[in-house]
TIVO-2410 file (N, C-alpha, C; in nm, 3 decimals):
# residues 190
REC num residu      c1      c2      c3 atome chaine
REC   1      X   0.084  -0.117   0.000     N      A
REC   1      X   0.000   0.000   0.000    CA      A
REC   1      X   0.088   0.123   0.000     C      A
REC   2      X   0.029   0.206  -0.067     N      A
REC   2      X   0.170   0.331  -0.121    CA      A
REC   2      X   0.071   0.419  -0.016     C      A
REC   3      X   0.214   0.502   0.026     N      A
REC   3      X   0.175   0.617   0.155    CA      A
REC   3      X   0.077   0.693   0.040     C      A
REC   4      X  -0.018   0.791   0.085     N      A
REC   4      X  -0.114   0.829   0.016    CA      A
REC   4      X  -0.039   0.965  -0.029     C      A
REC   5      X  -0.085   1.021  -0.125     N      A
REC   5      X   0.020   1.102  -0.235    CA      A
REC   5      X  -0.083   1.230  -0.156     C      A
REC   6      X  -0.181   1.285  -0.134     N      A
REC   6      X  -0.228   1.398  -0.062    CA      A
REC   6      X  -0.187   1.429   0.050     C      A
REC   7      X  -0.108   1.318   0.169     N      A
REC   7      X  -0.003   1.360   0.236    CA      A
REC   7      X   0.129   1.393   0.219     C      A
REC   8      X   0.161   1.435   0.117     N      A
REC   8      X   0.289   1.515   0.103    CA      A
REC   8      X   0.271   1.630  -0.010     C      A
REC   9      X   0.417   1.686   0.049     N      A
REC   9      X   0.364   1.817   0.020    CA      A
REC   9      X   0.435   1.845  -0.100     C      A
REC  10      X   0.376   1.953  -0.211     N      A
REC  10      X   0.480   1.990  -0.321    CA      A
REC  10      X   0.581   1.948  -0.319     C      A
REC  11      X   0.621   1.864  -0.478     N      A
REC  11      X   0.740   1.821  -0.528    CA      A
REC  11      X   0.794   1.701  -0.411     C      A
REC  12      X   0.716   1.610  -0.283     N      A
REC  12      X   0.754   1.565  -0.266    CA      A
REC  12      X   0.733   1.459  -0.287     C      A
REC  13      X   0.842   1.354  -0.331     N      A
REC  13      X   0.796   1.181  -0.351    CA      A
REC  13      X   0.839   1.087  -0.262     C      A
REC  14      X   0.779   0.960  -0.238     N      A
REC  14      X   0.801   0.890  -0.164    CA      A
REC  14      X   0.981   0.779  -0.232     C      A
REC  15      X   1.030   0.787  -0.146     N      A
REC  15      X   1.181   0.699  -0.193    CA      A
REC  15      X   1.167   0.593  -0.172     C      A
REC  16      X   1.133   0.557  -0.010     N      A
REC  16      X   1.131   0.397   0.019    CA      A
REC  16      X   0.981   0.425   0.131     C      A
REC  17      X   0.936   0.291   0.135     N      A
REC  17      X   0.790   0.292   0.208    CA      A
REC  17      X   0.821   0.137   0.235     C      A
REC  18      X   0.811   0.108   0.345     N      A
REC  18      X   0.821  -0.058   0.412    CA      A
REC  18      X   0.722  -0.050   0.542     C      A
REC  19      X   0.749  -0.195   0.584     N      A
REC  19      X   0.640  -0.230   0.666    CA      A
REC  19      X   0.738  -0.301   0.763     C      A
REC  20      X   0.724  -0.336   0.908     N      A
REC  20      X   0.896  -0.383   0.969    CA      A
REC  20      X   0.894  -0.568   0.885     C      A
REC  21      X   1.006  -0.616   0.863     N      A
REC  21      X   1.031  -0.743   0.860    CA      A
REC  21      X   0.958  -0.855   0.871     C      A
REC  22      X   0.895  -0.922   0.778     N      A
REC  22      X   0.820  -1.026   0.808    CA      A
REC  22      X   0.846  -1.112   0.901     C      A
REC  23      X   0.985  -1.108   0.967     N      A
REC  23      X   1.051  -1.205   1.051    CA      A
REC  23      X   0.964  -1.164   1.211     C      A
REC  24      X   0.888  -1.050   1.228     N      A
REC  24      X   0.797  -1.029   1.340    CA      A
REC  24      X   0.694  -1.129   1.300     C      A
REC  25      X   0.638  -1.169   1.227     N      A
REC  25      X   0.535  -1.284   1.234    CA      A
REC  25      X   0.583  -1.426   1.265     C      A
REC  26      X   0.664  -1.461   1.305     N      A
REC  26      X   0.709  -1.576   1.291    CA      A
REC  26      X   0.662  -1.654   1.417     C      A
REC  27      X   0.650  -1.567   1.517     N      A
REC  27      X   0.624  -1.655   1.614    CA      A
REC  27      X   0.454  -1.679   1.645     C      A
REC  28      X   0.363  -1.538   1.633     N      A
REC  28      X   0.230  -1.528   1.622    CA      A
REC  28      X   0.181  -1.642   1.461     C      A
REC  29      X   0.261  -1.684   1.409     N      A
REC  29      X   0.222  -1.761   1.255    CA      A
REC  29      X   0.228  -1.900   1.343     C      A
REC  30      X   0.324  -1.914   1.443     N      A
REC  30      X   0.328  -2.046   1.458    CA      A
REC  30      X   0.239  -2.044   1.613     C      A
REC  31      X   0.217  -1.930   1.642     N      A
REC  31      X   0.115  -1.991   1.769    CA      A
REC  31      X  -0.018  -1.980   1.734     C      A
REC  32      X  -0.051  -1.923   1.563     N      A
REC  32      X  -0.196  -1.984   1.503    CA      A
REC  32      X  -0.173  -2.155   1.453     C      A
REC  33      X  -0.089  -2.205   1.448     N      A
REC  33      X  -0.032  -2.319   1.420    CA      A
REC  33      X  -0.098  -2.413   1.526     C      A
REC  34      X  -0.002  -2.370   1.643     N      A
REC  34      X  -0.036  -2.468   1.781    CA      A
REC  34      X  -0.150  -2.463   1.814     C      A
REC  35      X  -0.216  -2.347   1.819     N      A
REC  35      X  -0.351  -2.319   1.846    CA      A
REC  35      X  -0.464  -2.391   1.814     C      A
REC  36      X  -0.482  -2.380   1.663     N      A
REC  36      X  -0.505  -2.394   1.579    CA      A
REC  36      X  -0.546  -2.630   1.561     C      A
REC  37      X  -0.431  -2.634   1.588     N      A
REC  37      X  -0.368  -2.813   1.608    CA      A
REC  37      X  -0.422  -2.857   1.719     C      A
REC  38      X  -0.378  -2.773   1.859     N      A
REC  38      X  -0.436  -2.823   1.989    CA      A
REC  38      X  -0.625  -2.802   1.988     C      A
REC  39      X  -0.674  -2.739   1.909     N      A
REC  39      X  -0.833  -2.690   1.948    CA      A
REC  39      X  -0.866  -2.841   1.873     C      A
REC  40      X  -0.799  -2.875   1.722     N      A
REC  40      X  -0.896  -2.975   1.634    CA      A
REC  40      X  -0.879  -3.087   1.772     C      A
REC  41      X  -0.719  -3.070   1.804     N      A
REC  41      X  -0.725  -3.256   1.863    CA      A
REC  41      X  -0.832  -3.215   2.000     C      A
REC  42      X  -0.829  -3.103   2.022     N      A
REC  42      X  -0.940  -3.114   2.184    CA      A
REC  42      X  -1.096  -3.130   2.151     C      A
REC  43      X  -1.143  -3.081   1.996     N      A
REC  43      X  -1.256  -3.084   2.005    CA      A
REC  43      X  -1.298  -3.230   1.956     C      A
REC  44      X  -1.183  -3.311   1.865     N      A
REC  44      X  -1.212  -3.411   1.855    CA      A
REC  44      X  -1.210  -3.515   1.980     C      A
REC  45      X  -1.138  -3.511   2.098     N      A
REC  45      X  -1.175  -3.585   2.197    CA      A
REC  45      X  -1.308  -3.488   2.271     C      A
REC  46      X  -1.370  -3.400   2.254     N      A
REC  46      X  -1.448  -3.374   2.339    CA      A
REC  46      X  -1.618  -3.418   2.265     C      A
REC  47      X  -1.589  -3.470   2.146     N      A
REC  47      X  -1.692  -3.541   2.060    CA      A
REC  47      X  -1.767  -3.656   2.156     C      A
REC  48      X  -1.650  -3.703   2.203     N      A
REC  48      X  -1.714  -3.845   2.248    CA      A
REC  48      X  -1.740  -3.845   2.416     C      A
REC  49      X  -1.764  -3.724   2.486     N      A
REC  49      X  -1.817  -3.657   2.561    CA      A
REC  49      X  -1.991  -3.698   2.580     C      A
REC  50      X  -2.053  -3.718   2.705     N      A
REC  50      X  -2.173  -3.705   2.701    CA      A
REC  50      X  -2.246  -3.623   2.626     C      A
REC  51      X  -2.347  -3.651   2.613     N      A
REC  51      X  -2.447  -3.554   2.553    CA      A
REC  51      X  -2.438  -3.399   2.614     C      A
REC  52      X  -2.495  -3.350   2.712     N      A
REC  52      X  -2.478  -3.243   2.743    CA      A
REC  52      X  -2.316  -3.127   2.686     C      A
REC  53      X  -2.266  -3.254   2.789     N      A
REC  53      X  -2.099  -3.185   2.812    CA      A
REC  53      X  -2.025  -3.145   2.653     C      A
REC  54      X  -2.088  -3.257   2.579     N      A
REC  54      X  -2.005  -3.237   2.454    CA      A
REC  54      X  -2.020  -3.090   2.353     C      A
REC  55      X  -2.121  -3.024   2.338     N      A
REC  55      X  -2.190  -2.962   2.293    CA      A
REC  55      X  -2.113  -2.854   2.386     C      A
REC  56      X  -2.119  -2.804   2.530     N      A
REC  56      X  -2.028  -2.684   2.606    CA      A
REC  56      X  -1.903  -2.738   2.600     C      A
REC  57      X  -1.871  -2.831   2.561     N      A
REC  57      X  -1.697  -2.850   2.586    CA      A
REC  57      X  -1.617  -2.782   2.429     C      A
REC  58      X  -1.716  -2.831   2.332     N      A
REC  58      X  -1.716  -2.771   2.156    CA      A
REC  58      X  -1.703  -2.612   2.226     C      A
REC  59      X  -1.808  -2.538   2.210     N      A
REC  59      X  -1.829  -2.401   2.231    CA      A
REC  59      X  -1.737  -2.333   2.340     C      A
REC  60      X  -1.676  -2.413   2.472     N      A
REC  60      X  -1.542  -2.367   2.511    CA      A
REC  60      X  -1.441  -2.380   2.477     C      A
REC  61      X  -1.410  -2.474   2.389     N      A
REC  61      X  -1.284  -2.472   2.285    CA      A
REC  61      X  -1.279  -2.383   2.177     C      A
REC  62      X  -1.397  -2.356   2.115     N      A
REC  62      X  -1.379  -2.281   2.005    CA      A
REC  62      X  -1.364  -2.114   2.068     C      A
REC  63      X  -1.420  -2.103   2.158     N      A
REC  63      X  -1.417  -1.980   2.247    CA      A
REC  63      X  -1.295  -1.922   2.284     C      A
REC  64      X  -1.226  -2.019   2.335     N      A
REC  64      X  -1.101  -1.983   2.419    CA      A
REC  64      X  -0.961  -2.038   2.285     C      A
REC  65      X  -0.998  -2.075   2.164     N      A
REC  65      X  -0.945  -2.048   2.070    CA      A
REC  65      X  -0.904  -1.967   2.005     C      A
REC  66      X  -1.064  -1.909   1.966     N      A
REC  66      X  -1.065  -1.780   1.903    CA      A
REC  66      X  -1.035  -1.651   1.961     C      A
REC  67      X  -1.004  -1.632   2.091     N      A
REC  67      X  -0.939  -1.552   2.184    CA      A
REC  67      X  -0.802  -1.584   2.155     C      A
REC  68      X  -0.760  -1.693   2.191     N      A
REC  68      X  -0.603  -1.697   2.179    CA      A
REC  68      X  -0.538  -1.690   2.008     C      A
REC  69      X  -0.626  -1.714   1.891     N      A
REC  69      X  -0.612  -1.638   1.770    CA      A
REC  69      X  -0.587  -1.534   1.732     C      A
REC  70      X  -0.688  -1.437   1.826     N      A
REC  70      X  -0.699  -1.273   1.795    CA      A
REC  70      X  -0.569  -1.229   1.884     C      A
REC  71      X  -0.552  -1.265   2.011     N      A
REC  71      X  -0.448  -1.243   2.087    CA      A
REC  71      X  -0.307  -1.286   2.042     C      A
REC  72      X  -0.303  -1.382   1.981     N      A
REC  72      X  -0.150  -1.440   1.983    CA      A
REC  72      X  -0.100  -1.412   1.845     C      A
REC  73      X  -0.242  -1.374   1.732     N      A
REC  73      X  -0.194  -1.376   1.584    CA      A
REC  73      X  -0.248  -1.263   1.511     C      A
REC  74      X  -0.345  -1.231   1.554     N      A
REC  74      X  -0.438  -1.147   1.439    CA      A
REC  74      X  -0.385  -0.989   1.488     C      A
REC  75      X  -0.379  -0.984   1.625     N      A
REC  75      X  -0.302  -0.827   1.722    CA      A
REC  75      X  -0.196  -0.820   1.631     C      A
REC  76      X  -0.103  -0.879   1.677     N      A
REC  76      X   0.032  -0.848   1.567    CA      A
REC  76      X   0.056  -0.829   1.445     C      A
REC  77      X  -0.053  -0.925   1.360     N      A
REC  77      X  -0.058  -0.905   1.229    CA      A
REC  77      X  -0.147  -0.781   1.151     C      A
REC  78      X  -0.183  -0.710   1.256     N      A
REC  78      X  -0.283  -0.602   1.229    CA      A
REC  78      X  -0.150  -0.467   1.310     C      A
REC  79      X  -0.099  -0.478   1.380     N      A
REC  79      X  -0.008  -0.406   1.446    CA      A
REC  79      X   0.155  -0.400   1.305     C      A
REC  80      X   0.159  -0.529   1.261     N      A
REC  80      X   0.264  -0.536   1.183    CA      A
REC  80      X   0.190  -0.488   1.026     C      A
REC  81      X   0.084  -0.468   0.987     N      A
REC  81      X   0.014  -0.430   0.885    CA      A
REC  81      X   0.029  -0.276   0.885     C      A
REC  82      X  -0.028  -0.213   0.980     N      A
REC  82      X  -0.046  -0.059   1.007    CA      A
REC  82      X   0.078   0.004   1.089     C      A
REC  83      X   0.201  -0.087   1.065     N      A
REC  83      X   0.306  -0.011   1.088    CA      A
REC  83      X   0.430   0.045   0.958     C      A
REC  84      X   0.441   0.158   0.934     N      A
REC  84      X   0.445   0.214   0.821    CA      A
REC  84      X   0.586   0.258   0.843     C      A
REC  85      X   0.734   0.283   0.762     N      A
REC  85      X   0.841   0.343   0.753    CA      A
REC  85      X   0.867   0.406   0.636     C      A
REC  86      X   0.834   0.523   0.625     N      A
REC  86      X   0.872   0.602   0.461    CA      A
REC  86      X   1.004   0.707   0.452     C      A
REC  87      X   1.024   0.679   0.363     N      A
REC  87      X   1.152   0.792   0.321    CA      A
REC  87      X   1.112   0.892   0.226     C      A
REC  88      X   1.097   1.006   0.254     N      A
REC  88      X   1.057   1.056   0.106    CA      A
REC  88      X   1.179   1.143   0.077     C      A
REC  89      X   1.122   1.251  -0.038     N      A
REC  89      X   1.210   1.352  -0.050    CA      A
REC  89      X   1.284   1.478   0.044     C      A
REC  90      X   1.185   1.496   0.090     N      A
REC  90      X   1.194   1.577   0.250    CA      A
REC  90      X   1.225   1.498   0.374     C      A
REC  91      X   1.135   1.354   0.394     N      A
REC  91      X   1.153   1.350   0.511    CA      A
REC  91      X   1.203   1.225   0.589     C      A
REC  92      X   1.143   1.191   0.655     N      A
REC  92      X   1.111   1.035   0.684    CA      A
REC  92      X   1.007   1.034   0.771     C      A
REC  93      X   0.920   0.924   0.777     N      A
REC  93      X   0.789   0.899   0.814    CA      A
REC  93      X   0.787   0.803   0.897     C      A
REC  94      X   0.748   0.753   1.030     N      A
REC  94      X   0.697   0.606   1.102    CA      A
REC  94      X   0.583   0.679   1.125     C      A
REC  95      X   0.482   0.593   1.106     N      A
REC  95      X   0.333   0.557   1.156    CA      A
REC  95      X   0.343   0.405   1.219     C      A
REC  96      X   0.217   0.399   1.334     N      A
REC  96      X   0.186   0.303   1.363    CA      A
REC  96      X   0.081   0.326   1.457     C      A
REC  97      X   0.000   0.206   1.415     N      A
REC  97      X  -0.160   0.181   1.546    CA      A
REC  97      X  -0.260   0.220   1.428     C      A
REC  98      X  -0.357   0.155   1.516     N      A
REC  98      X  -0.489   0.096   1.442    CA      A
REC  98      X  -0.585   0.189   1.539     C      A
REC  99      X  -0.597   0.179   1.640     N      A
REC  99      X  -0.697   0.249   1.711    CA      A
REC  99      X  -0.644   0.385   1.789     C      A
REC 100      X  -0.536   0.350   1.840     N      A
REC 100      X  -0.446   0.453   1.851    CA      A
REC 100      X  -0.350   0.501   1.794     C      A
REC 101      X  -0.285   0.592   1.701     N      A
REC 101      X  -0.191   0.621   1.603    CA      A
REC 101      X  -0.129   0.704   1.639     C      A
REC 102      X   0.003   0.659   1.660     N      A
REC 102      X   0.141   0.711   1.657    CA      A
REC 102      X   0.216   0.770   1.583     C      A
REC 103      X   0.321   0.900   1.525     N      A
REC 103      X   0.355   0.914   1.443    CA      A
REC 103      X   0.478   1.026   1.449     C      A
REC 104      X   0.572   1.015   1.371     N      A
REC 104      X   0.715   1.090   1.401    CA      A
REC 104      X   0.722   1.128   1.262     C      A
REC 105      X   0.763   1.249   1.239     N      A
REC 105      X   0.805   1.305   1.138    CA      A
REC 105      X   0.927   1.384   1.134     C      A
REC 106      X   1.058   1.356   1.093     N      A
REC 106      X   1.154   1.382   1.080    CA      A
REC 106      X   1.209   1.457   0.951     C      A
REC 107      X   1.212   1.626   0.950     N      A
REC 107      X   1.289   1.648   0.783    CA      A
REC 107      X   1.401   1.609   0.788     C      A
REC 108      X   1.489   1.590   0.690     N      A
REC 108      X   1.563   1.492   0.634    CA      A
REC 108      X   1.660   1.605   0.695     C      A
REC 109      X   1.659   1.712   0.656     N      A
REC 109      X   1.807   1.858   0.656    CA      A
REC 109      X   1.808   1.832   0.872     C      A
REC 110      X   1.702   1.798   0.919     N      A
REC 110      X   1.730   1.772   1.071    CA      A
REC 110      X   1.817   1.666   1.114     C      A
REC 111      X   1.858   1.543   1.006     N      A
REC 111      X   1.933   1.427   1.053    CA      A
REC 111      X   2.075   1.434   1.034     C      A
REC 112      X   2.126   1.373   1.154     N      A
REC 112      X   2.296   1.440   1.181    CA      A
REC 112      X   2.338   1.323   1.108     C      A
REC 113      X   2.320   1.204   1.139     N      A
REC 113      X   2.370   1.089   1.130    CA      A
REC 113      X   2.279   0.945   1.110     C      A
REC 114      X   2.313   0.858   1.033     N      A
REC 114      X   2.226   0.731   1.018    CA      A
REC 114      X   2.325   0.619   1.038     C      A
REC 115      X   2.283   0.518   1.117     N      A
REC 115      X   2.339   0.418   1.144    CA      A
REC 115      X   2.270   0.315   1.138     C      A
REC 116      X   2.311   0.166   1.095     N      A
REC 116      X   2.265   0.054   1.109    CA      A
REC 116      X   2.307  -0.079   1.207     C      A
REC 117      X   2.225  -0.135   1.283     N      A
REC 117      X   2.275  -0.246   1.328    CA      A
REC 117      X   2.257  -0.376   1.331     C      A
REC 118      X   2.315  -0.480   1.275     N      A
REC 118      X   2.229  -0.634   1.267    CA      A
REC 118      X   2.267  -0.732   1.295     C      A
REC 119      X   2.243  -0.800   1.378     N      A
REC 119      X   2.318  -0.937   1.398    CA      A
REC 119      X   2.310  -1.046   1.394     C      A
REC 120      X   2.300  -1.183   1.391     N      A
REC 120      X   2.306  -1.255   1.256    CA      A
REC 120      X   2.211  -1.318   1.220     C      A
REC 121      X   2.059  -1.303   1.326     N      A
REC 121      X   1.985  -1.375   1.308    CA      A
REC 121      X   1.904  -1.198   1.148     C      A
REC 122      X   1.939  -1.129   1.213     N      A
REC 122      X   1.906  -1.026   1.134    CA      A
REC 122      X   1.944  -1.018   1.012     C      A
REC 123      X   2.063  -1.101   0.983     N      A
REC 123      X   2.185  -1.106   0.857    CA      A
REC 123      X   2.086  -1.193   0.745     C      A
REC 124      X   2.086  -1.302   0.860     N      A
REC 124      X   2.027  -1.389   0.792    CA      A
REC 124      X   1.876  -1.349   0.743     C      A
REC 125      X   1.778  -1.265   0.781     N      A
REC 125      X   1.648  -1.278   0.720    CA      A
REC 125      X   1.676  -1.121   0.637     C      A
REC 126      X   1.785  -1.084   0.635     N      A
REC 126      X   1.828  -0.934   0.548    CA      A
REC 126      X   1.750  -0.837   0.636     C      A
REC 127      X   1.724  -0.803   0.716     N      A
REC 127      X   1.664  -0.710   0.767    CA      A
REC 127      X   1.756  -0.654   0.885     C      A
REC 128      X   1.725  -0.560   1.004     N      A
REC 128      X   1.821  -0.468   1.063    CA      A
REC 128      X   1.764  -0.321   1.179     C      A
REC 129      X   1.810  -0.314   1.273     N      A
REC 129      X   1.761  -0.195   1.349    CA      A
REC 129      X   1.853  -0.084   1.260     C      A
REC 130      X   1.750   0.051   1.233     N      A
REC 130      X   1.816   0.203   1.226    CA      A
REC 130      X   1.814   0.256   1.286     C      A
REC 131      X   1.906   0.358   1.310     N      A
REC 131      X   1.943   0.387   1.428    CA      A
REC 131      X   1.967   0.592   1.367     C      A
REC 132      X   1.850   0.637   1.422     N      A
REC 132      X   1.843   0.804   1.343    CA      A
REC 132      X   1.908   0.909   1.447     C      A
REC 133      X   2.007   1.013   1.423     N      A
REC 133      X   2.029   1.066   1.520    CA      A
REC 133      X   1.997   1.235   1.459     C      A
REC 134      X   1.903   1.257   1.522     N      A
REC 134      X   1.846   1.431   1.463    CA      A
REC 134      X   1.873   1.484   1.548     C      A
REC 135      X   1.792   1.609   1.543     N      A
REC 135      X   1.798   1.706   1.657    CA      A
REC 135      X   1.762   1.684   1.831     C      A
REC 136      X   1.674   1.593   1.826     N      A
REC 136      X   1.648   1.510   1.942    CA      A
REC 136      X   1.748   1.463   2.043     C      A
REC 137      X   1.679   1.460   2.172     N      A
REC 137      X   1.807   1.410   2.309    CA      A
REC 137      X   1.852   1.278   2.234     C      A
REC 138      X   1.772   1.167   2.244     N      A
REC 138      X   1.795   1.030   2.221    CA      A
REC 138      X   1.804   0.992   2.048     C      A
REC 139      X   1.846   0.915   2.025     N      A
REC 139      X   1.884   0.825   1.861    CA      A
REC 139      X   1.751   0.794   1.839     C      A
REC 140      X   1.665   0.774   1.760     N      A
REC 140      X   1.596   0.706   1.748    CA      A
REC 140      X   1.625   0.586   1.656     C      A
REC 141      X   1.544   0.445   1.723     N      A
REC 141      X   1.593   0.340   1.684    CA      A
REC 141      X   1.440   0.257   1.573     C      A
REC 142      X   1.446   0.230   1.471     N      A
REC 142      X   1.358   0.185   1.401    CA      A
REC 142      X   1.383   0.026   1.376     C      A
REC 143      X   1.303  -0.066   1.475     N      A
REC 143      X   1.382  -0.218   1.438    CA      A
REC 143      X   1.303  -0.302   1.361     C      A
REC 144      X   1.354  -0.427   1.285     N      A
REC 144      X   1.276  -0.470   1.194    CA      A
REC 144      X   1.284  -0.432   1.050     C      A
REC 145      X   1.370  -0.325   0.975     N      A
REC 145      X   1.361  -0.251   0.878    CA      A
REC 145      X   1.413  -0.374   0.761     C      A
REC 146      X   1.324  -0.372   0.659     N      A
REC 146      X   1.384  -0.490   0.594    CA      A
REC 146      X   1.484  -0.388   0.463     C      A
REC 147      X   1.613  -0.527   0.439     N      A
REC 147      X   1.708  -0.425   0.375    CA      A
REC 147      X   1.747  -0.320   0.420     C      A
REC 148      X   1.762  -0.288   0.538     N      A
REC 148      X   1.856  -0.178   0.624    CA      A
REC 148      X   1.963  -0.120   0.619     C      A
REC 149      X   2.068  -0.198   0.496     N      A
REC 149      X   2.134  -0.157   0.453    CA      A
REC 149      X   2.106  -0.020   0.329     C      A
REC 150      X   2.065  -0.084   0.261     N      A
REC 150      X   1.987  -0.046   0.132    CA      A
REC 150      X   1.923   0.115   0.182     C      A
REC 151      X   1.826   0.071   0.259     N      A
REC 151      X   1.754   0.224   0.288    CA      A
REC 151      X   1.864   0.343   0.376     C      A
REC 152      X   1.989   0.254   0.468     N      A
REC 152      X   2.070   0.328   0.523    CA      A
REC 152      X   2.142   0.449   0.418     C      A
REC 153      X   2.149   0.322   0.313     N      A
REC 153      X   2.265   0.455   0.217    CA      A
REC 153      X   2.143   0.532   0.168     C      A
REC 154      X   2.012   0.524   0.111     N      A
REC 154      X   1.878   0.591   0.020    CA      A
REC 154      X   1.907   0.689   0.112     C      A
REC 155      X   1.922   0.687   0.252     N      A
REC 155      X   1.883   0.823   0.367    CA      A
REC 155      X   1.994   0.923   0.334     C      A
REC 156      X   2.115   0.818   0.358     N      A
REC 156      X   2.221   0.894   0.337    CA      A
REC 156      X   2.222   1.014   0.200     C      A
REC 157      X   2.216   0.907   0.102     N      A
REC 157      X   2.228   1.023  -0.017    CA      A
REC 157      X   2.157   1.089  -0.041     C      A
REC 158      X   1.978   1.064  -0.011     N      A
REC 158      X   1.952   1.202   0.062    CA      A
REC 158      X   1.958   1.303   0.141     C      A
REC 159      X   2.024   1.289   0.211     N      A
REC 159      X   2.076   1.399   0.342    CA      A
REC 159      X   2.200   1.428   0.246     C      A
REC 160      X   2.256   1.335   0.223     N      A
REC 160      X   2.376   1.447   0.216    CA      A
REC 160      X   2.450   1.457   0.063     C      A
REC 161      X   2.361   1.388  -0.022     N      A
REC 161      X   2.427   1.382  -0.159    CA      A
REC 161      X   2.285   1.450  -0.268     C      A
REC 162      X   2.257   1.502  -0.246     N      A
REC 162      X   2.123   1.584  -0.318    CA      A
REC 162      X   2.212   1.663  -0.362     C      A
REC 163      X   2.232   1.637  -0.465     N      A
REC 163      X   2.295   1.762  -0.589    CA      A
REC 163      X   2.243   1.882  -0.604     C      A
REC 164      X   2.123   1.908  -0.559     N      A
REC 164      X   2.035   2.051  -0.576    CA      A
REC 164      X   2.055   2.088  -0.444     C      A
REC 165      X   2.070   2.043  -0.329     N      A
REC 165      X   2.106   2.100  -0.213    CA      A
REC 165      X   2.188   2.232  -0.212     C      A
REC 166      X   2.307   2.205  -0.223     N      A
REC 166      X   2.385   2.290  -0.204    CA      A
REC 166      X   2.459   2.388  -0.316     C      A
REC 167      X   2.355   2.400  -0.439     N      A
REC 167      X   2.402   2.374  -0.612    CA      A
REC 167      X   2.299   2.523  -0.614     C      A
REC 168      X   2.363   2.624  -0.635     N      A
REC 168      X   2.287   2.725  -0.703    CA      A
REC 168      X   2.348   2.768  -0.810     C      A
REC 169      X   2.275   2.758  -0.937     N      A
REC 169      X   2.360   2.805  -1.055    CA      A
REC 169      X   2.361   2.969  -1.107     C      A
REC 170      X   2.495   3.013  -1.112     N      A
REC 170      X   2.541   3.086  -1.152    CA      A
REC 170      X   2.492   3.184  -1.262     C      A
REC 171      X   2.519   3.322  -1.303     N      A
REC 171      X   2.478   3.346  -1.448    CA      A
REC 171      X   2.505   3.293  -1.553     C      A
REC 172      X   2.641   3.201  -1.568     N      A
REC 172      X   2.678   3.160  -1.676    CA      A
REC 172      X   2.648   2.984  -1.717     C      A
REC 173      X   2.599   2.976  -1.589     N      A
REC 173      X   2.510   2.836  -1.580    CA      A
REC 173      X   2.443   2.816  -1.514     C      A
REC 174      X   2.334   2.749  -1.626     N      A
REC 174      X   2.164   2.723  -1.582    CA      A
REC 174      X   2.146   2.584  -1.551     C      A
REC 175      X   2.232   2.499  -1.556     N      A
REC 175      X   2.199   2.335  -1.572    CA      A
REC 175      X   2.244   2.315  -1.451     C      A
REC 176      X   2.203   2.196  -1.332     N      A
REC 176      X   2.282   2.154  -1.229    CA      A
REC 176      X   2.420   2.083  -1.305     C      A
REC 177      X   2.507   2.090  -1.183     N      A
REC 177      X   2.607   2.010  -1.234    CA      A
REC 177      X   2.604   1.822  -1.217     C      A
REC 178      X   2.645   1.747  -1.271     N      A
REC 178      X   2.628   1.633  -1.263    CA      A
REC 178      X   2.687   1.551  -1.149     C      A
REC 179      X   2.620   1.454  -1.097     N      A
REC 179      X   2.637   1.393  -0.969    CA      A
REC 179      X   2.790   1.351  -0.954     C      A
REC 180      X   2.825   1.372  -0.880     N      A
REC 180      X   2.962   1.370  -0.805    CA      A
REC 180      X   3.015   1.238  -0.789     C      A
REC 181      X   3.103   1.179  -0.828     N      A
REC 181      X   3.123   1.015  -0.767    CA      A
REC 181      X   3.180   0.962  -0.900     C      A
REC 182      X   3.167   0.949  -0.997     N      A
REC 182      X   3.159   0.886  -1.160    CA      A
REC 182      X   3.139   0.927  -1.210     C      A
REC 183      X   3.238   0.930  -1.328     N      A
REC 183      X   3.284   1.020  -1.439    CA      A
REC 183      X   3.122   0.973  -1.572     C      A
REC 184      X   3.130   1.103  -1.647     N      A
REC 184      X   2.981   1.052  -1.718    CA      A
REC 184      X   3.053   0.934  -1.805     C      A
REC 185      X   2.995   0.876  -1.880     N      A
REC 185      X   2.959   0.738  -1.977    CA      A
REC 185      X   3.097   0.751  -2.070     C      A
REC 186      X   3.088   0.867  -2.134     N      A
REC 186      X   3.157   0.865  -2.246    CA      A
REC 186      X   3.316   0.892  -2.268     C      A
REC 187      X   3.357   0.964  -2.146     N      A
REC 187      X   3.490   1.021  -2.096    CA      A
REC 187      X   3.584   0.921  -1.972     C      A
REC 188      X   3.541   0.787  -1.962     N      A
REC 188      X   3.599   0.681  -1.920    CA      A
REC 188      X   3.691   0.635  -1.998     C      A
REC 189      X   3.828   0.636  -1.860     N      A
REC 189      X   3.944   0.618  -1.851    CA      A
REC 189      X   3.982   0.462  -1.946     C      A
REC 190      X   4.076   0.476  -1.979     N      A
REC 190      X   4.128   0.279  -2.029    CA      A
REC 190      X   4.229   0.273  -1.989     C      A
***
């Protein structure tokens, strides 16, 4: 789902837009699993239950199921749905919450420094905590970011490699000058 284009403002576009790491479902996926496994095998022994009992023993299993569903799987997956990380041209964005909504807005010209941290269970599913240091007392830390590398440098070269940033052209030139780093196409060295 693309951040909605009437929340931003002139000339701004969205760069990167993620959701944290699918690797947060992993454990609510497998306790709809257990859940899920333990209710069939309980309601199938509660079949052969007296008459009465069998019929409230069904309807307390499915009860105290479907509680531990919404609780153990559907919260998170609705919490990990409506949690939002955008980069745009200006800024950077976290949203999060469904009934209650949270939200930080950071311009980009406010960030001193970007850092990443991951370790190996993080390596391994490519994902990573960021670590933002703005104008603010404390860092702020964004965990879960999938490709953390990737969006670390997108921040970076926005903050600090925007060719129009610091680029006002002259009377005798109207064109920006060309990005800094690599020589153009045609004027490569042999």
């Amino acid at each position: 789902m693309a951040y909605p284009d009437d929340l931003l403002s002139e000339n701004e576009h969205v760069v990167v837009h993620s959701h944290p790491h699918f690797k947060m479902l992993i454990f609510p996926f497998l306790a709809l699993i257990v859940t899920l496994g333990v209710g069939i095998w309980l309601a199938v022994i509660a079949k052969d239950a007296t008459a009465p009992w069998d019929l409230i023993s069904e309807i307390a299993i499915a009860a105290v199921g479907l509680g531990l569903v919404a609780w153990l799987f559907l919260a998170p997956f609705v919490r990990w749905r409506t949690t939002h990380f955008i980069v745009t041209t200006d800024r950077l964005i976290a949203r999060e919450g469904v009934l209650k909504r949270t939200g930080i807005d950071i311009p980009l010209s406010r960030i001193n420094s970007v850092q990443f941290e991951h370790g190996l269970l993080d390596r391994v599913f490519g994902c990573g905590t960021l670590v933002i240091e703005s104008a603010s007392d404390e860092p702020l830390k964004f965990d879960d970011i999938p490709k953390v590398e990737r969006v670390h440098t997108v921040i970076y070269r926005e903050v600090n490699d925007n060719p129009y940033d610091d680029f006002a052209p002259g009377p005798q030139q109207t064109e920006p000058l060309p990005p800094q780093g690599h020589p153009p196409r045609g004027n490569r060295r042999r």
